[in-house]
C-alpha positions as CSV (number, residue, x, y, z in Angstrom):
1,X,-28.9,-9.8,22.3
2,X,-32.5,-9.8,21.8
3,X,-34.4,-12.7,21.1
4,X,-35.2,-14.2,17.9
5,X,-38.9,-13.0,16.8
6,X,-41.1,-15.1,14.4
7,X,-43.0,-13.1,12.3
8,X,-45.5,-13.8,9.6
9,X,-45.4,-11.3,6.6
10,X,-48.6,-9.7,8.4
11,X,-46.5,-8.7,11.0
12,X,-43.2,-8.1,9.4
13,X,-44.3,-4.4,8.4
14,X,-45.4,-3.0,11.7
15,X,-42.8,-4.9,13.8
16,X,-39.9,-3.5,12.4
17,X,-41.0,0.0,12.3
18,X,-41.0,-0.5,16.4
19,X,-37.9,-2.7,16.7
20,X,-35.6,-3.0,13.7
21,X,-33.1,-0.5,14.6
22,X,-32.3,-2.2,17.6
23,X,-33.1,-6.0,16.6
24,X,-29.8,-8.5,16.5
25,X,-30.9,-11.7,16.0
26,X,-34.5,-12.5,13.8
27,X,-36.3,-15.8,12.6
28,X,-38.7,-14.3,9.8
29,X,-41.7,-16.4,8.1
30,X,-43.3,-15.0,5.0
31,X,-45.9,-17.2,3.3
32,X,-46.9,-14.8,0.3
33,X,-45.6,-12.1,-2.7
34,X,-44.6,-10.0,-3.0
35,X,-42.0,-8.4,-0.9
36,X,-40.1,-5.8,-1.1
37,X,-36.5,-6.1,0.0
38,X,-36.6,-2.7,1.3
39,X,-38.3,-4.2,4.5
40,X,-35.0,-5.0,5.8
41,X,-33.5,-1.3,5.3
42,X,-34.6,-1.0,9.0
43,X,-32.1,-3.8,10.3
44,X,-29.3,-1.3,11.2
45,X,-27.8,-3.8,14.1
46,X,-29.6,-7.1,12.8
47,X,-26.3,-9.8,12.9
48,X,-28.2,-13.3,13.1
49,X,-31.2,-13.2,10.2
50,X,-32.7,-16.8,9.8
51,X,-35.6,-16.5,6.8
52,X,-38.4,-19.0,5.6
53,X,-39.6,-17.7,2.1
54,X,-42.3,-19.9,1.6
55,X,-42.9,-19.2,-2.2
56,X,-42.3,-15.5,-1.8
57,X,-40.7,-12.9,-4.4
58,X,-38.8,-10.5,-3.5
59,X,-39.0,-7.3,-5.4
60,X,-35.8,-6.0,-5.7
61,X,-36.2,-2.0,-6.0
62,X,-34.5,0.6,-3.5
63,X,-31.4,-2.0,-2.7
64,X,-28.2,-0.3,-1.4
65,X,-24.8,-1.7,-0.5
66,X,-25.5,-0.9,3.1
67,X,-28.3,-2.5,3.7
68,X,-27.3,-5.3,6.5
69,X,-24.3,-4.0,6.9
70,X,-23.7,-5.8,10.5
71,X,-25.3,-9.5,9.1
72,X,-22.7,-12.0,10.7
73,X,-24.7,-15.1,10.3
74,X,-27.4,-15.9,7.4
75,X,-29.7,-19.1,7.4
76,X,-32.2,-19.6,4.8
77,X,-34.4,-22.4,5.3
78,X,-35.9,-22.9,2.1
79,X,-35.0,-22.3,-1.2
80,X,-35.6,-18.9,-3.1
81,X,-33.9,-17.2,-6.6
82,X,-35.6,-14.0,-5.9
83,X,-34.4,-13.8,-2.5
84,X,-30.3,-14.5,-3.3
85,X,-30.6,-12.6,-6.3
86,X,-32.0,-9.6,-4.3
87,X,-29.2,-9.8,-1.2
88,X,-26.2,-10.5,-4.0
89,X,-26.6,-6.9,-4.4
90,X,-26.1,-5.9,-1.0
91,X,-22.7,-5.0,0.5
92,X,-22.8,-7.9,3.8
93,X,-19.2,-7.2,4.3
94,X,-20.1,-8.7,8.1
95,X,-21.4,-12.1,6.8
96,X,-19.3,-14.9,7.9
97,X,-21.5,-18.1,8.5
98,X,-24.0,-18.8,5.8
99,X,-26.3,-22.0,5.5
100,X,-28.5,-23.0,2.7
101,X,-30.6,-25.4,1.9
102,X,-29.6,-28.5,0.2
103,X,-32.2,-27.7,-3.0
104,X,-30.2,-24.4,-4.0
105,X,-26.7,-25.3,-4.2
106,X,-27.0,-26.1,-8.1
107,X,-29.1,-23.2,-8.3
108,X,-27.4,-19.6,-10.9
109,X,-28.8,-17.6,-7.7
110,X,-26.3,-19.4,-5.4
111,X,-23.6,-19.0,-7.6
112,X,-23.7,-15.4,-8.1
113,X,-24.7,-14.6,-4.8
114,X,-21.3,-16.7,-3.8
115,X,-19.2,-15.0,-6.4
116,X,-20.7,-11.6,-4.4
117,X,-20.1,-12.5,-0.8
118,X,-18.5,-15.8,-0.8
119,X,-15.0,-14.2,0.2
120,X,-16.5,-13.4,3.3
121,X,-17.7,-16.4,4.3
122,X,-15.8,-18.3,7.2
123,X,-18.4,-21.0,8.3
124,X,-20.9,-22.7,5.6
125,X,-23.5,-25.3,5.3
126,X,-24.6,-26.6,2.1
127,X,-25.7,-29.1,-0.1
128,X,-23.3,-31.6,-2.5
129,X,-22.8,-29.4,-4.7
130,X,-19.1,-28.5,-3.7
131,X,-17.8,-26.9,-6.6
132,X,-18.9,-24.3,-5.1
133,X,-15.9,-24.0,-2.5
134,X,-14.1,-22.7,-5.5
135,X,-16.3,-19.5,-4.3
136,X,-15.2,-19.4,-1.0
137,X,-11.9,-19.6,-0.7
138,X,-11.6,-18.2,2.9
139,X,-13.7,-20.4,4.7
140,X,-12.1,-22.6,6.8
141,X,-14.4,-25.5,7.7
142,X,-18.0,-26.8,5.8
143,X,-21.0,-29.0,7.0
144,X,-22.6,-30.9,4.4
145,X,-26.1,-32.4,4.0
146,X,-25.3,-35.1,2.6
147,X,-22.8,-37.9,3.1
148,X,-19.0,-37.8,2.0
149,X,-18.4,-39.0,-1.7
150,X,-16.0,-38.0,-4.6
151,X,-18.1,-34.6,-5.3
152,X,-17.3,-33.4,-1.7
153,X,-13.5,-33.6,-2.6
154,X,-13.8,-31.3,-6.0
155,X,-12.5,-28.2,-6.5
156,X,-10.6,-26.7,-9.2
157,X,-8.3,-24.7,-7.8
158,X,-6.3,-25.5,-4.1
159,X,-8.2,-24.5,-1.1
160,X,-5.3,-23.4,0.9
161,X,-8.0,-22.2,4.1
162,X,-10.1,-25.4,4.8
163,X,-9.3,-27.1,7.6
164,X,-12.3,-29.4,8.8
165,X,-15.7,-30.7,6.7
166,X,-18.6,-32.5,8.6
167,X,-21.4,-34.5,7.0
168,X,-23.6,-37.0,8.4
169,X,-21.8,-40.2,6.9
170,X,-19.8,-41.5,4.2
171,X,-20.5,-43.3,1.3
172,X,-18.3,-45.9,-0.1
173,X,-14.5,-44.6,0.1
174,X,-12.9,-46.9,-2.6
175,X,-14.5,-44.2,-4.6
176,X,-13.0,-41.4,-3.7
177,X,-9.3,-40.9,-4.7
178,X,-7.3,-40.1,-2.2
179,X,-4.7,-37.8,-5.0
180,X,-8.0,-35.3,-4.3
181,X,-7.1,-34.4,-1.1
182,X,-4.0,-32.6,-2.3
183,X,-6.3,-29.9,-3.3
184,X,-6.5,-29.5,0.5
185,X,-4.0,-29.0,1.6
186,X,-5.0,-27.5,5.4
187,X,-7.7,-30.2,5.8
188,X,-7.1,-31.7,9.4
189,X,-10.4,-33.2,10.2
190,X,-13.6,-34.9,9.0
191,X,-15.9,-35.3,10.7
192,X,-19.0,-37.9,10.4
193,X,-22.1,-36.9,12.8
194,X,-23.8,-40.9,12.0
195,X,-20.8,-43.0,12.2
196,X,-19.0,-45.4,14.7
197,X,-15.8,-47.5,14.6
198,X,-16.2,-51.0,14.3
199,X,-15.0,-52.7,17.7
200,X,-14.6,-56.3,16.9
201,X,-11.6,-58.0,14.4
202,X,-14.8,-59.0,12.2
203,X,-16.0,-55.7,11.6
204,X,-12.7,-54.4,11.2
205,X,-11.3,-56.6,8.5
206,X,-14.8,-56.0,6.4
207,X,-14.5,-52.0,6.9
208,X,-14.0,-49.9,3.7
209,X,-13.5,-46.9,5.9
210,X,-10.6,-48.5,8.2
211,X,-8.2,-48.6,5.2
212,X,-9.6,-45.2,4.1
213,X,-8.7,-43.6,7.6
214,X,-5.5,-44.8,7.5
215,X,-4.2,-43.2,4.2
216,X,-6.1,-40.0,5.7
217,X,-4.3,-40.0,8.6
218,X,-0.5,-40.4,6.4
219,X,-1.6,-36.9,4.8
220,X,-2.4,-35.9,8.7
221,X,-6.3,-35.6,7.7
222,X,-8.3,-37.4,10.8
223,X,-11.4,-39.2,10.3
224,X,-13.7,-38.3,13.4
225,X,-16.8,-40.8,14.0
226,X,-19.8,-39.5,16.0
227,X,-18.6,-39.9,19.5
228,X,-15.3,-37.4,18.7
229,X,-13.2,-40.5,17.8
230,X,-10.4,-40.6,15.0
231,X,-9.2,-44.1,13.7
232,X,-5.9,-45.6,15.4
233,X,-4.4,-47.9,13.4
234,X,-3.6,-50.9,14.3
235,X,-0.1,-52.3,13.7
236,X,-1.4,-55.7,11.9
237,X,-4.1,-53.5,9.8
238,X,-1.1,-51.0,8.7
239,X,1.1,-54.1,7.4
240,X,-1.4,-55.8,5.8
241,X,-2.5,-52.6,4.0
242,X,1.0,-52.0,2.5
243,X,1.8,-55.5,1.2
């Protein structure tokens, strides 16, 4: 696979005509408007695109359903309406991992460009906004930016494919009511990238999450700190938790 170029919209014009048909992977950085979409008619192979739109429109004339046929992987890095609207008319029956920034996930671009490919996607990172798994009902595991809570958990409908989330920490767990994880019913694992155990009795008996784990872990749903750890329950925590 080639490497990943960084372009600037100066660039981006003359570059491709030399190496888009062959390209694979692509970091792209454009800074001004407008842009025609067409510019990526010449990514036949392209199957990693990662894209900074830097308040840049996208004109959306000559889009056809081919057009990144091959994408796998999609990162944008900051948020742009023109941009989703522009690829939710694209075909990307490839995609499979999609990541997008934490402003755009209440955004109507996300949404339709979800209800376009969002059967496709496998892998995703988004904001909070989780609704929005409702849209995605293949994927099988999520990363969040932000830290558990009870929007994480809500969906309308079952989610009968996700089987681990991720998200830096968790906010308070009495919150969050534990009837919600029905709706997930192949959840096996949570992870949280900026959490550790407590080690000592002390810290223990003044965790929120220690109780929390252990009704996670009677609906087999482990709760993974950030050294790859899941909670064990102790046999004097588990009795004093059911009295």
């Amino acid at each position: 696979m080639e490497r990943a170029l960084e372009l600037s919209q100066a660039l981006a014009q003359s570059r491709t005509r030399i190496t888009g048909p062959s390209l694979q992977e692509i970091s792209i950085g454009l800074r001004s408007s407008p842009v025609p979409v067409s510019m990526f008619t010449r990514f036949t192979e392209l199957r990693v695109l990662e894209l900074q739109a830097y308040y840049t429109e996208f004109t959306s004339s000559s889009i056809h359903g081919n057009m990144l046929g091959n994408l796998h992987t999609l990162r944008i890095v900051q948020p742009n309406e023109s941009l989703l609207n522009a690829f939710s008319m694209m075909g990307l029956e490839s995609l499979q991992n999609l990541s997008l920034p934490y402003s755009t996930t209440h955004s109507p671009a996300v949404v339709k460009f979800l209800k376009a490919h969002g059967s496709h996607v496998l892998h995703g990172k988004f904001g909070h906004n989780v609704h929005l798994i409702d849209l995605c009902k293949n994927r099988i595991d999520i990363e969040f930016d932000d830290d558990l809570g009870p929007a994480q958990f809500t969906c309308e409908t079952p989610h009968e494919s996700l089987t681990k989330m991720t998200a830096p920490g968790l906010k308070d767990p009495t919150t969050i009511n534990l009837d919600t994880f029905d709706m997930f019913p192949a959840l096996r694992e949570i992870y949280l990238l900026h959490f550790t155990w407590p080690t000592t009795e002390r810290e223990i008996s003044k965790s929120k999450a220690v109780p929390f784990a252990e009704s996670l872990l009677e609906k087999n749903i482990k709760l993974i700190d950030k050294s790859g750890k899941h909670w064990v329950p102790r046999v004097k925590s588990v009795r004093q938790r059911k009295r």
